[in-house]
Backbone bond lengths (Angstrom), bond angles and torsions (degrees), N, CA, C in turn:
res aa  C-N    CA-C-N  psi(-1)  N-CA   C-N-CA  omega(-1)  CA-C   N-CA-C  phi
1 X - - - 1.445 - - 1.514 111.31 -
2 X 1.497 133.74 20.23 0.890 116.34 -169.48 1.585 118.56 -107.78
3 X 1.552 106.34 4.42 1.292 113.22 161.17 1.644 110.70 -91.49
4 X 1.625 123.24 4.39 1.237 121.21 -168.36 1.840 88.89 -111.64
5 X 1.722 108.22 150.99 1.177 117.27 164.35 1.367 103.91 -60.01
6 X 1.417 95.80 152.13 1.412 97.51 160.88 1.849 133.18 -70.06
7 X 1.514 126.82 137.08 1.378 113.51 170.33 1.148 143.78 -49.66
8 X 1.291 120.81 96.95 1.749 98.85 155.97 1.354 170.60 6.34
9 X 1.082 134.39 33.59 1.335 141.80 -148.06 1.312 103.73 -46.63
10 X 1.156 122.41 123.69 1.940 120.59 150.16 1.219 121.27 -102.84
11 X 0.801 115.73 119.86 1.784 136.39 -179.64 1.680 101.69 -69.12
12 X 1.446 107.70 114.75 1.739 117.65 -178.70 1.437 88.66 -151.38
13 X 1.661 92.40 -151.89 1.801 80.87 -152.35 1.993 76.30 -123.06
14 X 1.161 133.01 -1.08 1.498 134.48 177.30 1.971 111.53 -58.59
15 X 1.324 112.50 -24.58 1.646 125.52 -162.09 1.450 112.80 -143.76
16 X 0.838 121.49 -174.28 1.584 127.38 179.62 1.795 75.41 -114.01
17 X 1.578 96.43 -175.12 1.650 113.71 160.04 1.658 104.35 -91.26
18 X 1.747 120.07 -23.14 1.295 111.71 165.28 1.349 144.11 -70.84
19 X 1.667 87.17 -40.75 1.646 82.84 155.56 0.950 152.81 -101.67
20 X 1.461 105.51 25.68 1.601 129.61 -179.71 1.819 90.10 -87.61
21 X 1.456 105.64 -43.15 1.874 93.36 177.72 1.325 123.23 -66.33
22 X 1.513 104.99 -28.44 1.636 118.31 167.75 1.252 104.73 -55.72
23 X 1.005 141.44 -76.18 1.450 152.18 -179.26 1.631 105.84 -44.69
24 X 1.236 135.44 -54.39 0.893 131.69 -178.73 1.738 123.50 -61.52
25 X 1.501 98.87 -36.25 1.534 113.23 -177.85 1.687 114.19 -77.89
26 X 1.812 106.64 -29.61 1.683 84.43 170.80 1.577 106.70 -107.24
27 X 1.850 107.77 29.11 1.512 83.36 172.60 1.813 97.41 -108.75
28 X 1.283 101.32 -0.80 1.492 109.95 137.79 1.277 157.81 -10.44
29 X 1.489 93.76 -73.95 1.527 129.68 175.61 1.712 105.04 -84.52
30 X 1.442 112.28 -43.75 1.265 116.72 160.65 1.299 118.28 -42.81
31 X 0.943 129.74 -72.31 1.848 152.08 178.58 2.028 89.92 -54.83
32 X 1.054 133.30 -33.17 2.055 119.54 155.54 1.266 102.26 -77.62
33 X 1.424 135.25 -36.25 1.284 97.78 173.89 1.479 133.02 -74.02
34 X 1.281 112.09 -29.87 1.794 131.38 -162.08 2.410 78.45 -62.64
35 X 1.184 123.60 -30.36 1.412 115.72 -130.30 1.751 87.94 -99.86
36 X 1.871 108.68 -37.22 1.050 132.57 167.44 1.736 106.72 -45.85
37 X 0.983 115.98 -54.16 1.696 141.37 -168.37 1.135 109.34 -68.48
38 X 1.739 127.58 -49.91 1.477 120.22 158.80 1.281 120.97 -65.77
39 X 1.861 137.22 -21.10 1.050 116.07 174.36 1.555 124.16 -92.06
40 X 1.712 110.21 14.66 1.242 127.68 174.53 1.609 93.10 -93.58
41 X 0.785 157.56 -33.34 1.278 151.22 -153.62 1.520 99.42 -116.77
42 X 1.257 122.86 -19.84 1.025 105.21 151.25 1.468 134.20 -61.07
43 X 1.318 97.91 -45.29 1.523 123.53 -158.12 2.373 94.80 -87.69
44 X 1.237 83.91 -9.40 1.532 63.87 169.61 1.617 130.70 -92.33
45 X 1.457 106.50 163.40 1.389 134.69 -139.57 1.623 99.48 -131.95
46 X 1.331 114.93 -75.18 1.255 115.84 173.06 1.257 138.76 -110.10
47 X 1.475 121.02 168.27 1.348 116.03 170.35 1.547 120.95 -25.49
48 X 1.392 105.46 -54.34 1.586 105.60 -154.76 1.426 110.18 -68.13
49 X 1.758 113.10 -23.38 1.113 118.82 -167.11 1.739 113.09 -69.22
50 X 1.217 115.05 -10.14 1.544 118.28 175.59 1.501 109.00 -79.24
51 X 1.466 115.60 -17.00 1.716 100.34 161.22 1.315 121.25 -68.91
52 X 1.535 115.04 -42.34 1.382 100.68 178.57 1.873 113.30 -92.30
53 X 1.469 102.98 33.43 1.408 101.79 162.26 1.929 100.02 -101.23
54 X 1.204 98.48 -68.39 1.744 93.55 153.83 1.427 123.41 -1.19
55 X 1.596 96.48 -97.51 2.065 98.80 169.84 1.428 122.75 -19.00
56 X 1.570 95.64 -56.19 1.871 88.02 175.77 1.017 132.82 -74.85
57 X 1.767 113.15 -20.76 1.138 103.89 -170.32 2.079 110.03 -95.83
58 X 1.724 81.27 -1.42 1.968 75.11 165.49 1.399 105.05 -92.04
59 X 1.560 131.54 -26.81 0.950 118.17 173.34 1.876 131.50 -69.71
60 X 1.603 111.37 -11.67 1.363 113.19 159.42 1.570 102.83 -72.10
61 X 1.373 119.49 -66.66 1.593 107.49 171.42 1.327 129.43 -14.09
62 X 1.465 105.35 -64.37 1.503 90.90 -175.94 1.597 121.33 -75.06
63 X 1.425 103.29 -2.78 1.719 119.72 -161.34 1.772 85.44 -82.93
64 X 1.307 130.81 -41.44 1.555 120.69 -155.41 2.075 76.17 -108.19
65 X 1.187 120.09 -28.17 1.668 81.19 170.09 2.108 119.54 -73.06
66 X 0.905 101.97 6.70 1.627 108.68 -170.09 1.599 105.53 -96.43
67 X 1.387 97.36 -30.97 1.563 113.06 177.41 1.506 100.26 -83.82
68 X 1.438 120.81 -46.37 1.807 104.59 170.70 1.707 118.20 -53.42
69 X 1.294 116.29 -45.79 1.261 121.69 170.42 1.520 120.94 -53.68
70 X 1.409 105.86 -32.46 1.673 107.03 179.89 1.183 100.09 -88.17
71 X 1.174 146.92 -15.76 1.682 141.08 161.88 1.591 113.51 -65.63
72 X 1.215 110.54 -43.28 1.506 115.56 165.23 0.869 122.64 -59.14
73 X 1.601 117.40 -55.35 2.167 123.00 -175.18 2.021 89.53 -54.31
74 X 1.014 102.50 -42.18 1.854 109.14 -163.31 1.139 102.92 -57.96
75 X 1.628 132.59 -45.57 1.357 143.24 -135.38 1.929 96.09 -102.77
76 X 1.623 95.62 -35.50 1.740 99.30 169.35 1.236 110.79 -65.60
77 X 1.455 115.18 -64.66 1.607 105.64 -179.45 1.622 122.35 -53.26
78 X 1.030 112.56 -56.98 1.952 118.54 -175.71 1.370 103.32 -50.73
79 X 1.639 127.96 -52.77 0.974 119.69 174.67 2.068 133.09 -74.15
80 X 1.221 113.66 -27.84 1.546 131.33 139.73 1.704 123.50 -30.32
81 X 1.759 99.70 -61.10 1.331 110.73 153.24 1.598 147.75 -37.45
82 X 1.305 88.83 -53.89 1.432 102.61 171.00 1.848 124.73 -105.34
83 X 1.339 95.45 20.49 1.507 91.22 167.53 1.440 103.71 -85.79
84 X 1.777 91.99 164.44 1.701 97.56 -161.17 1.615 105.76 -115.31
85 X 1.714 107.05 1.91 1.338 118.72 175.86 1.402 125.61 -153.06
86 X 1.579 151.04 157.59 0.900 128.22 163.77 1.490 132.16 -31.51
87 X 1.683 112.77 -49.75 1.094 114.59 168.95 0.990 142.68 -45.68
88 X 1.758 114.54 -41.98 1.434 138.84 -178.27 1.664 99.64 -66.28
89 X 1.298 122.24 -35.24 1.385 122.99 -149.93 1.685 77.02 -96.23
90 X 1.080 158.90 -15.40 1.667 151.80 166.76 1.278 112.78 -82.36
91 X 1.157 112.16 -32.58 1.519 124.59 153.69 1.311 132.56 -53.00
92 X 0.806 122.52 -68.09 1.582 124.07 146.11 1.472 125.13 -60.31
93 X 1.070 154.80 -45.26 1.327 130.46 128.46 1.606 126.39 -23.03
94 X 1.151 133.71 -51.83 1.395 123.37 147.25 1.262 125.21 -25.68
95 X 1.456 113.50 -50.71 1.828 122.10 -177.79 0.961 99.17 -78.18
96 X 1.590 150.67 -11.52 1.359 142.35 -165.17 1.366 91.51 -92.78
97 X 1.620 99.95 -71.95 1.818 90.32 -167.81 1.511 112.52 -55.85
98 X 1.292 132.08 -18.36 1.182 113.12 167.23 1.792 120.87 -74.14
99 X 1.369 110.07 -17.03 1.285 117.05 144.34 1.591 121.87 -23.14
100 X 1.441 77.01 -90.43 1.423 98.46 -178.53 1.838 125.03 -37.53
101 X 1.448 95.61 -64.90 1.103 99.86 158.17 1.371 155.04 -18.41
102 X 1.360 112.41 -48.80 0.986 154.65 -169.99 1.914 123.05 -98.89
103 X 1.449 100.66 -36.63 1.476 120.86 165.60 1.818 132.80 -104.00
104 X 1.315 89.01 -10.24 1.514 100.65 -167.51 1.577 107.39 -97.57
C-alpha cells in the first residue's frame, strides 16, 4: 500500500475508528503477502519451490480468515453496545448470526 493514499476513516455506528485500523492493518499485511506469493511463483524454478509457495499461501488464508473473525468479534460488540433495548440487542444478534451464517 505504499504507492496507495492512505484510507479514510468514516465514523458510523457499524466500527469503532479502532477497529476499522485493526481491520485495515492486517488486511494489510494480507495484501504483502498475496503480492509476496505472486513474486514466488513467479520466480519459481523448481518443484520444491511450490511448497514454500503453499506455506504462504495457507498462511495468507488463515491471515484474511482471522481478519473475517475480527470483523465479526468487532461487529458483536459495537453493535451489542449500542443497542438501546433488549430487543434491539436480539435484533442485531439475529443479523449477525445470519451474518455468520451466511459468510462463514
Amino acid at each position: 500500500m505504499a504507492d496507495t493514499p492512505p484510507l479514510k476513516i468514516v465514523q458510523g455506528t457499524a466500527l469503532t475508528e479502532q477497529q476499522k485500523k485493526d481491520l485495515l492493518h492486517r488486511l494489510a499485511r494480507v495484501e504483502g503477502q498475496l503480492r509476496g506469493i505472486q513474486k514466488l511463483i513467479a520466480k519459481a524454478a523448481e518443484p520444491a519451490d511450490c511448497d514454500g509457495i503453499a506455506q504462504q499461501m495457507s498462511a495468507a488464508r488463515k491471515a484474511l480468515d482471522r481478519s473475517f473473525v475480527t470483523l465479526l468479534t468487532s461487529s458483536m460488540v459495537t453493535h451489542a453496545e449500542k443497542s438501546a433495548s433488549v430487543e434491539d440487542a436480539v435484533d442485531r444478534a439475529k443479523h449477525l448470526s445470519a451474518f455468520l451464517d451466511k459468510f462463514a
